[in-house]
VOBA-1610 file (N, C-alpha, C; in pm, whole numbers, padded with zeros to 5 digits, always signed):
BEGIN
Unk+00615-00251-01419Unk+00501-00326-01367Unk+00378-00237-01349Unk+00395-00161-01266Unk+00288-00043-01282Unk+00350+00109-01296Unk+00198+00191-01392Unk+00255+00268-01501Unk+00144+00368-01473Unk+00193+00496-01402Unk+00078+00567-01402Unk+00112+00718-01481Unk+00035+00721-01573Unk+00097+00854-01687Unk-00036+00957-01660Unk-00017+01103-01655Unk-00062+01217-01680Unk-00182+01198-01583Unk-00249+01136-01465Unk-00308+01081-01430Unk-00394+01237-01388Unk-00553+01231-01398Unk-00600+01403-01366Unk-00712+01304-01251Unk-00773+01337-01195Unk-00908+01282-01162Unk-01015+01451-01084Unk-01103+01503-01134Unk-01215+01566-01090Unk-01294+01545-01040Unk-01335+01574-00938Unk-01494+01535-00867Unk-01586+01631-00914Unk-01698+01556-00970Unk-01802+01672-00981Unk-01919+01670-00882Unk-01994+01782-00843Unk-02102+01822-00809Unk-02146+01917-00740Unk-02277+01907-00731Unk-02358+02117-00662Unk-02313+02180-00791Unk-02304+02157-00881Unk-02262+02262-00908Unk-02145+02321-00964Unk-02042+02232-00915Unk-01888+02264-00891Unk-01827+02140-00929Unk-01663+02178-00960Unk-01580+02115-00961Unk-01447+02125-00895Unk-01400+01969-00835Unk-01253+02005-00732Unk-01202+01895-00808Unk-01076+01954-00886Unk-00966+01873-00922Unk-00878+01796-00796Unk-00906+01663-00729Unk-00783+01617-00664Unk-00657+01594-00741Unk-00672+01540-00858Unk-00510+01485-00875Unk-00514+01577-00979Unk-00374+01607-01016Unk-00365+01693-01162Unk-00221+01599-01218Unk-00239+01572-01296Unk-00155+01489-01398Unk-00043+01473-01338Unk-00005+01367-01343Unk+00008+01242-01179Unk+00089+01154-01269Unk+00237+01131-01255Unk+00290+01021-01357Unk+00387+00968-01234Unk+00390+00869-01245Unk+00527+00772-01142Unk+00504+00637-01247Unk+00641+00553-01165Unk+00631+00424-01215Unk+00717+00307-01132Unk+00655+00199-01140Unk+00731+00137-01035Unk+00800-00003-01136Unk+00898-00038-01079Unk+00940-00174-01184Unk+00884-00308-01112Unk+00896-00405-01161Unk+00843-00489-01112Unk+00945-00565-00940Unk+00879-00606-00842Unk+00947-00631-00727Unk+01003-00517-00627Unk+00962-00347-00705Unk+00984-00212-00625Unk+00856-00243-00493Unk+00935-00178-00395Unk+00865-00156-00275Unk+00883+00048-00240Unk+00779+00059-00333Unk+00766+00245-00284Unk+00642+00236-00166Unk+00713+00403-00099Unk+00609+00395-00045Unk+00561+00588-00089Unk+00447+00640-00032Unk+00368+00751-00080Unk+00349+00816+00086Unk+00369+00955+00088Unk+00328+01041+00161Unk+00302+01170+00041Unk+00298+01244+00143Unk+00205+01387+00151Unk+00118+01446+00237Unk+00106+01568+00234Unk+00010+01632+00326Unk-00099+01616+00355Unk-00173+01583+00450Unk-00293+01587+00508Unk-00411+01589+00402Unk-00495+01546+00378Unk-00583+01581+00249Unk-00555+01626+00120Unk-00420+01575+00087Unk-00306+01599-00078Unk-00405+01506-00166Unk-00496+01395-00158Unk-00527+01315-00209Unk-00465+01179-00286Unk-00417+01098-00119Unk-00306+00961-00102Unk-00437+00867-00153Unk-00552+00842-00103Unk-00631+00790-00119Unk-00715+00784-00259Unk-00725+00863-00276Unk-00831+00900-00435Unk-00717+00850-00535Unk-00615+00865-00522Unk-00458+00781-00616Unk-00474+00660-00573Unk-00465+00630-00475Unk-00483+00463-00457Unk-00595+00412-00530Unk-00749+00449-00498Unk-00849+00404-00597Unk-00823+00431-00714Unk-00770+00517-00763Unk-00772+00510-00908Unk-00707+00389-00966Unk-00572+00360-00892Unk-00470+00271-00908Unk-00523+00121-00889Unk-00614+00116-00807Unk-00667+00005-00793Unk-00796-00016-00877Unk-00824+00056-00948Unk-00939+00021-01049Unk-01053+00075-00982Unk-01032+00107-00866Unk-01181+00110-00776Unk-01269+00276-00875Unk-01152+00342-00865Unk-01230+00497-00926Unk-01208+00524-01064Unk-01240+00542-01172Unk-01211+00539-01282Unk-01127+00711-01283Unk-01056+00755-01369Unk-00962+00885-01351Unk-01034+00986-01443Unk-01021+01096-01422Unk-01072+01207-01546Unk-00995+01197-01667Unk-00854+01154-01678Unk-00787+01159-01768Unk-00668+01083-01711Unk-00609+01069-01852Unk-00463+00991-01832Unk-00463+00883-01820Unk-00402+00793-01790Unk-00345+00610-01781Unk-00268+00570-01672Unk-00357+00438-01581Unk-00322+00328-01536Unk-00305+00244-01592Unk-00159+00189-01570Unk-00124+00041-01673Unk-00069-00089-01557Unk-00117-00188-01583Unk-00034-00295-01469Unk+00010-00406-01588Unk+00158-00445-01593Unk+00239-00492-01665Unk+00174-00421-01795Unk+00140-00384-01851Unk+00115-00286-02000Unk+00007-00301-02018Unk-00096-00298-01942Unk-00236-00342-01964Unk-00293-00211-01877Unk-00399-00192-02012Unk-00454-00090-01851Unk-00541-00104-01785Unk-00601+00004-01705Unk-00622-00041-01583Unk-00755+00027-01558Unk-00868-00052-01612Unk-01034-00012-01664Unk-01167-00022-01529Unk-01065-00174-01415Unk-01146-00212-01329Unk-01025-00273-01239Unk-01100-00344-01133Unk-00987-00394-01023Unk-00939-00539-01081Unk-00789-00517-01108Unk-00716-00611-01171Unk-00662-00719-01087Unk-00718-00823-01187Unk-00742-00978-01097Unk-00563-01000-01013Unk-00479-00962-01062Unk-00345-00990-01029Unk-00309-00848-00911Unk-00427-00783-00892Unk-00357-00646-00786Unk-00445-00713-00623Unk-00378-00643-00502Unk-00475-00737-00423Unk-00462-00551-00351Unk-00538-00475-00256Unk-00536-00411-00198Unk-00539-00470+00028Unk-00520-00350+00036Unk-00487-00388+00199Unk-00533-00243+00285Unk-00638-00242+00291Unk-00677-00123+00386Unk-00682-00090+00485Unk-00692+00016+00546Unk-00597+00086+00704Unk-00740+00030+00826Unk-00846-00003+00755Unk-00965-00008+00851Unk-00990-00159+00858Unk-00924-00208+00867Unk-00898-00425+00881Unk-01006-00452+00941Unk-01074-00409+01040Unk-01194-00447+01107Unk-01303-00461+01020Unk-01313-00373+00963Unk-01432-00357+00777Unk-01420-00432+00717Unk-01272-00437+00712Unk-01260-00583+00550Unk-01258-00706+00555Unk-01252-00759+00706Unk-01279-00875+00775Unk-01428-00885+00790Unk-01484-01016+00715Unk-01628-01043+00780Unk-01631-01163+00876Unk-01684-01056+01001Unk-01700-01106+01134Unk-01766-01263+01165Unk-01866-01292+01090Unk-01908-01411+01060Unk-01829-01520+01006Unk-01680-01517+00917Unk-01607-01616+00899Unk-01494-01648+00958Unk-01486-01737+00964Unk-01310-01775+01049Unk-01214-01733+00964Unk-01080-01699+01034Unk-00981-01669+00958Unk-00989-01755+00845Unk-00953-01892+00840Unk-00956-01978+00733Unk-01049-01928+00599Unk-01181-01847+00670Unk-01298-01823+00554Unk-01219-01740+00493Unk-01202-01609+00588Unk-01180-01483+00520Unk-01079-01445+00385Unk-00987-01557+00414Unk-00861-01592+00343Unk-00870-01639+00218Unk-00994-01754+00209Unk-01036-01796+00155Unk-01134-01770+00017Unk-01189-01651+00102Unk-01326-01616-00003Unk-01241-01529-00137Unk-01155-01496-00134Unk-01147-01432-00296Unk-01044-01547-00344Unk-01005-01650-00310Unk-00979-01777-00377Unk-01087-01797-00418Unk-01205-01852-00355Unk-01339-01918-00428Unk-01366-01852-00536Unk-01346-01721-00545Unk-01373-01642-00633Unk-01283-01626-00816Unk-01152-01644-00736Unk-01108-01698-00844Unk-01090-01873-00938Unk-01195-01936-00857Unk-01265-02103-00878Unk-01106-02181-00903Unk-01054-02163-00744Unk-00913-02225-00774Unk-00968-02368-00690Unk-00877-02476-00704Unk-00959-02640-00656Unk-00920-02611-00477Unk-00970-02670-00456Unk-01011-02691-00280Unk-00888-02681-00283Unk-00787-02808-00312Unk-00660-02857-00248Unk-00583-02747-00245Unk-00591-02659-00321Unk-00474-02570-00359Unk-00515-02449-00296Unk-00641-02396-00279Unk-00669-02311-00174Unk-00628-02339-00036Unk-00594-02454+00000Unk-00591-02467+00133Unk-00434-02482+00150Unk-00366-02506+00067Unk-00221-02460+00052Unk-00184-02293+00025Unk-00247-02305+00039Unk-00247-02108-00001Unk-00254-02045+00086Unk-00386-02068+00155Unk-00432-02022+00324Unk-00316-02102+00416Unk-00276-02226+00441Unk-00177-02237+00512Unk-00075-02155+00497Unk-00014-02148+00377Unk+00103-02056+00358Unk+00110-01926+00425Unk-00023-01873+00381Unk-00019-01726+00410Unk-00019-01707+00587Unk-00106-01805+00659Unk-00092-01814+00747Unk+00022-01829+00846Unk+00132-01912+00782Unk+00239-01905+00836Unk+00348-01831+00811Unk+00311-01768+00714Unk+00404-01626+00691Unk+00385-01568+00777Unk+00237-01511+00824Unk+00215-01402+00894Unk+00196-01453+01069Unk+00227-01567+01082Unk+00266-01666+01238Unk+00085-01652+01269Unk-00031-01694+01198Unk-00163-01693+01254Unk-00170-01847+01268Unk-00107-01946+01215Unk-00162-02087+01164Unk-00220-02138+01290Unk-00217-02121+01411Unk-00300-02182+01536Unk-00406-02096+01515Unk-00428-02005+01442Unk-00565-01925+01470Unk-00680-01939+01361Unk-00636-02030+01259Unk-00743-02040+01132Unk-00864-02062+01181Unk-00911-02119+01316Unk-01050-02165+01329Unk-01160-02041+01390Unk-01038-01965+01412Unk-01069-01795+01518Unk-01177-01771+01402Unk-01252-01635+01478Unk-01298-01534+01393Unk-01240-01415+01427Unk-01224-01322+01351Unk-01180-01195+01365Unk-01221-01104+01477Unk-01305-01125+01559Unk-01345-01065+01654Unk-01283-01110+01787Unk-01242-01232+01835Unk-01167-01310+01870Unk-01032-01248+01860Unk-00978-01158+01809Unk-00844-01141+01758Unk-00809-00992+01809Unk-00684-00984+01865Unk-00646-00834+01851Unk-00619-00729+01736Unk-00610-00614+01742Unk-00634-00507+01584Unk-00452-00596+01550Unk-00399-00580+01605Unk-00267-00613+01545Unk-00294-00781+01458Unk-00395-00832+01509Unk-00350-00987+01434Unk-00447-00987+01347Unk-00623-00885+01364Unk-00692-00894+01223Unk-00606-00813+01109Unk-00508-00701+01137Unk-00410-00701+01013Unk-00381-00825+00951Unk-00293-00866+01035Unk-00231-00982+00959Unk-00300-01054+00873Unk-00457-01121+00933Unk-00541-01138+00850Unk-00574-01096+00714Unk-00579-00964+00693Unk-00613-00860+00620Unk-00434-00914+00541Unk-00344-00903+00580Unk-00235-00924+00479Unk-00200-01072+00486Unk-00271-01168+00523Unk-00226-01315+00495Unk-00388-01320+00338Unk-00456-01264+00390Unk-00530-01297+00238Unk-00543-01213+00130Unk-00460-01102+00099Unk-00384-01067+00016Unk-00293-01135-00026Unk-00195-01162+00044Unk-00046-01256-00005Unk-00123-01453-00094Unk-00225-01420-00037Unk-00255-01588-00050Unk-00292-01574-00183Unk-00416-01418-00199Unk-00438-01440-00367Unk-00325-01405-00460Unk-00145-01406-00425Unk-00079-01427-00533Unk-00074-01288-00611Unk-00091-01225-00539Unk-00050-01101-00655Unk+00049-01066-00696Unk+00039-00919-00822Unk+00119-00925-00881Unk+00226-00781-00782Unk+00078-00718-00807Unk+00083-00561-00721Unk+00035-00581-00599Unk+00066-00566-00494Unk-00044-00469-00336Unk-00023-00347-00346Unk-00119-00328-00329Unk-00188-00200-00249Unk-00189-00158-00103Unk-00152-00068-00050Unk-00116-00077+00119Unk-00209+00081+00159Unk-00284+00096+00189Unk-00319+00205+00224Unk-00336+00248+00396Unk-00268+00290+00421Unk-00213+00333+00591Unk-00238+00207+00651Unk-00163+00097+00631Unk-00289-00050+00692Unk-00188+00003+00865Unk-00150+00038+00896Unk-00073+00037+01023Unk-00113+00156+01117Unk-00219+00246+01046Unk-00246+00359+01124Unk-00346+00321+01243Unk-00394+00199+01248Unk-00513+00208+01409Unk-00434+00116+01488Unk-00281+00067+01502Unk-00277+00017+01580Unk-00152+00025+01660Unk-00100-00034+01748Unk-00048+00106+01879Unk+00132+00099+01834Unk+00188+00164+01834Unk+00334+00149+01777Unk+00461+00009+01797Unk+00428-00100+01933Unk+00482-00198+01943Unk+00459-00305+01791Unk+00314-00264+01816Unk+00230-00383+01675Unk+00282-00322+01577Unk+00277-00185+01546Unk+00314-00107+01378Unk+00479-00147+01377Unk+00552-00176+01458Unk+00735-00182+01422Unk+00718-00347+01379Unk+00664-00453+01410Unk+00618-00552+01359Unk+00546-00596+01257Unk+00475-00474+01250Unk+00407-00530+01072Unk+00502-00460+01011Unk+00586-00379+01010Unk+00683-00310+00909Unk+00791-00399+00897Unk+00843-00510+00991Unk+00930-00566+00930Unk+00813-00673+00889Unk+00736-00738+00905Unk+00669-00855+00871Unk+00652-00799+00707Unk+00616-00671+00667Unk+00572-00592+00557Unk+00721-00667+00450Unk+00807-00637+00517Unk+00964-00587+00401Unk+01008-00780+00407Unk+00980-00896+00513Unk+00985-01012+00528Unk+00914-01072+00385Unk+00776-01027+00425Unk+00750-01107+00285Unk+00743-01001+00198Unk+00776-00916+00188Unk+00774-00853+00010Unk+00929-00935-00055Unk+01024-00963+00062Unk+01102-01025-00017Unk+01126-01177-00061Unk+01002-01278+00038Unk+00966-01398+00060Unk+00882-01396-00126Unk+00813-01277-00156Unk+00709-01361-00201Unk+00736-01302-00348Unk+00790-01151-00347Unk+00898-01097-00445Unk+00745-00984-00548Unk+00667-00901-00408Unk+00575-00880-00501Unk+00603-00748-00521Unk+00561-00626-00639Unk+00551-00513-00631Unk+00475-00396-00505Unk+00531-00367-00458Unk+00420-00294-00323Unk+00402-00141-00307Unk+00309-00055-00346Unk+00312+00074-00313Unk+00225+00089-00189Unk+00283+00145-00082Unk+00220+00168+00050Unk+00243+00329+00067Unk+00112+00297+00105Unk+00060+00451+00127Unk+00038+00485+00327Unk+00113+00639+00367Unk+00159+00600+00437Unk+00119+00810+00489Unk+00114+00796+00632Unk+00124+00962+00715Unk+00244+00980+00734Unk+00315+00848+00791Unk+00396+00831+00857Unk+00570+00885+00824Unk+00637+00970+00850Unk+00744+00958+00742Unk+00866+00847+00772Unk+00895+00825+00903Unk+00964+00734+00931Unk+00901+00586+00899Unk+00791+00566+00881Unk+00753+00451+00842Unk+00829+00424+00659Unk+00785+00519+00576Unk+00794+00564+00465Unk+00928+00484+00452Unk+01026+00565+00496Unk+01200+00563+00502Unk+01220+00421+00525Unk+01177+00393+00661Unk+01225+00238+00717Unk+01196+00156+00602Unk+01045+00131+00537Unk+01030+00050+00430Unk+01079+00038+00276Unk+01053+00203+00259Unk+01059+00222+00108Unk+01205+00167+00065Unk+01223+00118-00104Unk+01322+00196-00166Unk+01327+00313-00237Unk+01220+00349-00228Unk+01253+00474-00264Unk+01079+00603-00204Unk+01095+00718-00214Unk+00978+00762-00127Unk+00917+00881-00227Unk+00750+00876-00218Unk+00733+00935-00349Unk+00647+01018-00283Unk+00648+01191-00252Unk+00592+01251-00191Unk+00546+01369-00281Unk+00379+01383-00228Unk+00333+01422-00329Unk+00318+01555-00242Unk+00209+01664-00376Unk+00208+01806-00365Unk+00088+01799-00240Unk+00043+01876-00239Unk-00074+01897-00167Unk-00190+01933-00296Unk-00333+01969-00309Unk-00407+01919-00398Unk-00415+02056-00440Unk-00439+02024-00614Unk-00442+01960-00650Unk-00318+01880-00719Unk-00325+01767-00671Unk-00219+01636-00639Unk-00134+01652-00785Unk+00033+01671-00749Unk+00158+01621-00860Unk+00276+01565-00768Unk+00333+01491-00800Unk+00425+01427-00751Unk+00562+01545-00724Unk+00526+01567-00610Unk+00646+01674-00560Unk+00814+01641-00550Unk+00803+01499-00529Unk+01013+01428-00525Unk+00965+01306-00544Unk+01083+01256-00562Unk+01083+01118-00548Unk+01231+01059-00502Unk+01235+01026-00383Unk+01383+01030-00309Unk+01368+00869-00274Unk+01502+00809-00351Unk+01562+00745-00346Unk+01625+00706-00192Unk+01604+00578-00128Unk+01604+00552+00006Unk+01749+00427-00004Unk+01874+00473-00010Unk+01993+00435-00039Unk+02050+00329+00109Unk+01967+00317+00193Unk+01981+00238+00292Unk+01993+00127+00302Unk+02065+00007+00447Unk+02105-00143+00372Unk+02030-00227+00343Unk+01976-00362+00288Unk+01877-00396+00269Unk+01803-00485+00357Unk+01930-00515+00409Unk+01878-00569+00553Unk+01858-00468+00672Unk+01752-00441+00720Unk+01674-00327+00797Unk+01626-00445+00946Unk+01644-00306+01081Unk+01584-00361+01189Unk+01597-00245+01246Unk+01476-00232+01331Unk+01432-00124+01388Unk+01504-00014+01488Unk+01624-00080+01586Unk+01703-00019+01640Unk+01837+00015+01558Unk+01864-00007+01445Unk+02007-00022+01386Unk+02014+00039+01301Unk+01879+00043+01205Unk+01851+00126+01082Unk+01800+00257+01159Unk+01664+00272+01233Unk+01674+00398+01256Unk+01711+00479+01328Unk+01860+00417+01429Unk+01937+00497+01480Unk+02059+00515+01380Unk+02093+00496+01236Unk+02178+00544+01182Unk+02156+00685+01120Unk+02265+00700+01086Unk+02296+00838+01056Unk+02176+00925+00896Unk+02229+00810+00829Unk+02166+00835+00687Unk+01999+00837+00705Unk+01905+00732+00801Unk+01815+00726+00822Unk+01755+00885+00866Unk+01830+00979+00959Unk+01823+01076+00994Unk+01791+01178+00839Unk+01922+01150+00763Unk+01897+01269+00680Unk+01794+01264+00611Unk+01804+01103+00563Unk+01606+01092+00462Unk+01487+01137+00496Unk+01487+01117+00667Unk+01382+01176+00724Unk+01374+01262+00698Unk+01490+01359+00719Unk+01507+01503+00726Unk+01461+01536+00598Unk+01476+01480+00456Unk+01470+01553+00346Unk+01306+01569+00325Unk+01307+01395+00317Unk+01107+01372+00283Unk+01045+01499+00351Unk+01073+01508+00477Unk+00993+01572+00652Unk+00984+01726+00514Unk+01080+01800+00469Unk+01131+01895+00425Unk+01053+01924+00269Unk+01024+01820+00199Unk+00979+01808+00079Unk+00845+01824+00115Unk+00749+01767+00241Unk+00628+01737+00274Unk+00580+01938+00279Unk+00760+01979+00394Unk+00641+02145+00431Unk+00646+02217+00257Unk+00760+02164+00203Unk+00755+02239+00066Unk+00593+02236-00026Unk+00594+02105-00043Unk+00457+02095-00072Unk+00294+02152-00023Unk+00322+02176+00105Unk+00191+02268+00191Unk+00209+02337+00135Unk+00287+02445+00042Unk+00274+02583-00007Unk+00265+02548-00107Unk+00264+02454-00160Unk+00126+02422-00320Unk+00179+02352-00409Unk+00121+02323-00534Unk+00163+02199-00567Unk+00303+02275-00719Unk+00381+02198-00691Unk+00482+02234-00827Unk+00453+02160-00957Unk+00538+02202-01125Unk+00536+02178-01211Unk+00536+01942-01228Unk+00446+01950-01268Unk+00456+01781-01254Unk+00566+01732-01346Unk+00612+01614-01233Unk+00785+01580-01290Unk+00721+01419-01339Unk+00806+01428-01448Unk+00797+01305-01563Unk+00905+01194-01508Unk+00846+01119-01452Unk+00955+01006-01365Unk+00969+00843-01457
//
């Protein structure tokens, strides 16, 4: 489903040049739920834009189902860590949900089956008339992931969406996260600080070098598939994954290794 080969990206200017990514290959199948760590400024983010069409790459190939990947692809939806931004304060939930339906000129009736849906996936449906300001950081997420899920994608995009809000709310969007990825059956790479977040969600965990950026492991998350917060991460195995990723992350602070062809 998505296909990222030899992937380089450079920043130029002053003068200078800083390679973030250096030839960058993973791949996910279709209905995979990975998730992405790495070190502190490894460049999690500048991979996500690329992946999302937002940054074009210095070299190499983005592909989504075998197509590549030139601009932001109508079938990818992204989900960003700053929900307050991507919510406009001026529309009601119902709008916000709404506006990249209009965009894709789908008929009234069926937009509003869409926005219900998503709404009641994510338990907002008494709140469609709200505006986002009106709302706690934990429920403009949801927002932020009920109108993603509504435009039907093929791929999400997850970029730390759980980092501003306080750990009761983050153990709730992580199962609400793994609820509907299996409700709705979509591909999901979430990008993540977190390593226990990583583990709890992923099937598998793809931790990168520090910059300039190569995919340092890719560890396989062999855990049951039914997951809950006291049961999974007080087991045993949950411990060692931590332990390995946690272990792969300090490996990587001491620089980036030979890029592995996955």
């Amino acid at each position: 489903m998505l296909d990222v080969s030899a992937m380089q990206k450079i920043y130029q200017g002053e003068g200078r040049s800083v390679e973030a990514v250096r030839d960058l290959t993973f791949r996910l199948d279709e209905g995979e739920l990975a998730c992405l760590v790495g070190p502190s400024g490894c460049g999690k983010t500048t991979l996500l834009k690329c992946v999302a069409g937002l940054l074009q790459p210095t070299s190499g190939r983005v592909s989504l189902a075998g197509r590549p990947v030139t601009g932001p692809p109508p079938d990818m939806a992204v989900v960003f860590q700053e929900y307050g931004r991507s919510l406009f304060p001026w529309l009601t939930v119902q709008g916000n949900i709404e506006l990249p339906l209009k965009q894709k000129k789908l008929p009234k009736q069926q937009r509003r089956e869409l926005i219900d849906e998503a709404l009641a996936a994510v338990s907002l449906s008494e709140f469609a008339k709200s505006y986002p300001w009106q709302l706690s950081g934990g429920m403009q997420q949801r927002v932020a992931i009920a109108r993603a899920i509504a435009y039907q994608p093929r791929v999400l995009l997850m970029d730390e969406p759980f980092a501003a809000v306080d750990a009761q709310t983050r153990a709730d969007l992580e199962d609400l996260i793994r609820s509907l990825w299996k409700r709705f059956q979509m591909t999901i790479l979430f990008v993540t600080h977190d390593i226990d977040e990583a583990v709890y969600l992923g099937q598998r965990v793809l931790v990168l070098s520090s910059s300039p950026t190569v995919i340092q492991d890719d560890i396989p998350v062999d855990l049951p598939d039914e997951r809950d917060q006291l049961t999974t991460r007080g087991a045993g195995r949950f411990t060692e994954l931590r332990a390995k990723v946690y272990e792969e992350i300090q490996n990587a602070k001491r620089g980036p290794v030979s890029a592995q062809k996955l």
